[in-house]
C-alpha positions in Angstrom: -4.8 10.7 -26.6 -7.1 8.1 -24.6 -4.5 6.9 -23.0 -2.7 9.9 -21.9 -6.4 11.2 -20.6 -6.6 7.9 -18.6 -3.5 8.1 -17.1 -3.9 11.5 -16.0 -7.5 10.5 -14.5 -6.3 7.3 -12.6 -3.3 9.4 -11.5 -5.8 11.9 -10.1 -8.1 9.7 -8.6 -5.5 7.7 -6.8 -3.9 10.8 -5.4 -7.4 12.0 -4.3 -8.4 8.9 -2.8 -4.4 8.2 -1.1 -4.5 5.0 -3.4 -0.5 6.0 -4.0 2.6 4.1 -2.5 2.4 6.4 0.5 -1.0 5.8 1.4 -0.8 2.1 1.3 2.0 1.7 3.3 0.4 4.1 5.9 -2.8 1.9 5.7 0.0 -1.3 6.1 1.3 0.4 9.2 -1.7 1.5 10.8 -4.1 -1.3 10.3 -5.6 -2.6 12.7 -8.6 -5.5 12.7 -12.0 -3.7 12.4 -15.4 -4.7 14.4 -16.7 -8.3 13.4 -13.7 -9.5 11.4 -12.2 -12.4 12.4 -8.5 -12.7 12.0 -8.6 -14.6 8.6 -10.2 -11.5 7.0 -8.0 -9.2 9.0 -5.1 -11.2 7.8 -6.0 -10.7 3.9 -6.7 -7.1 4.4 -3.4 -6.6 5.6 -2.1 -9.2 3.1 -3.7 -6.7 0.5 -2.2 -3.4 1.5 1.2 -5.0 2.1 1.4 -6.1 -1.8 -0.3 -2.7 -2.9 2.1 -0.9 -1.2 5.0 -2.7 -2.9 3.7 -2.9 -5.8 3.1 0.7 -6.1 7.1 1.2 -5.0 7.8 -1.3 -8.2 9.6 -3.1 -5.3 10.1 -7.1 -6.0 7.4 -9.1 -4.2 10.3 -10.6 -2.0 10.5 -10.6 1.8 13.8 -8.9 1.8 12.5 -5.9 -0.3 9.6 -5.4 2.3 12.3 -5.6 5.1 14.3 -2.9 3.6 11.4 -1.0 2.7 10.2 -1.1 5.8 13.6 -0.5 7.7 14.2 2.7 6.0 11.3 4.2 6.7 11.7 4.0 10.5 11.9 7.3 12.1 14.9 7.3 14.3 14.9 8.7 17.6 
């Protein structure tokens, strides 16, 4: 029963929060570097919300699953 209540917390939170696949991969695509951060830090921070976001999508840790991931979420004109 802990578990189950955990679960259903965490998925609550993340959804309140936008800590879901969706929201990293719209932090991933709008990131941009922030005042005083050098482009090491910016680098990890984007580093960060690009293996959130795939890990969240249970999508391999590969660069062609973050091509293809990326590709078919292009909005064609």
């Amino acid at each position: 029963i802990e578990a189950a209540c955990y679960d259903r917390v965490k998925e609550i939170l993340q959804k309140r929060y936008n800590l879901t696949e969706d929201g990293y991969r719209q932090r991933f695509r709008t990131c941009s570097s922030e005042e005083g951060e050098n482009p090491s830090m910016f680098f990890v921070r984007l580093k960060t919300c690009l293996e959130r976001w795939m890990e969240l999508a249970k999508a391999p840790q590969t660069y062609e699953a973050f091509r293809e991931r990326a590709i078919s979420r292009l909005k064609l004109a």
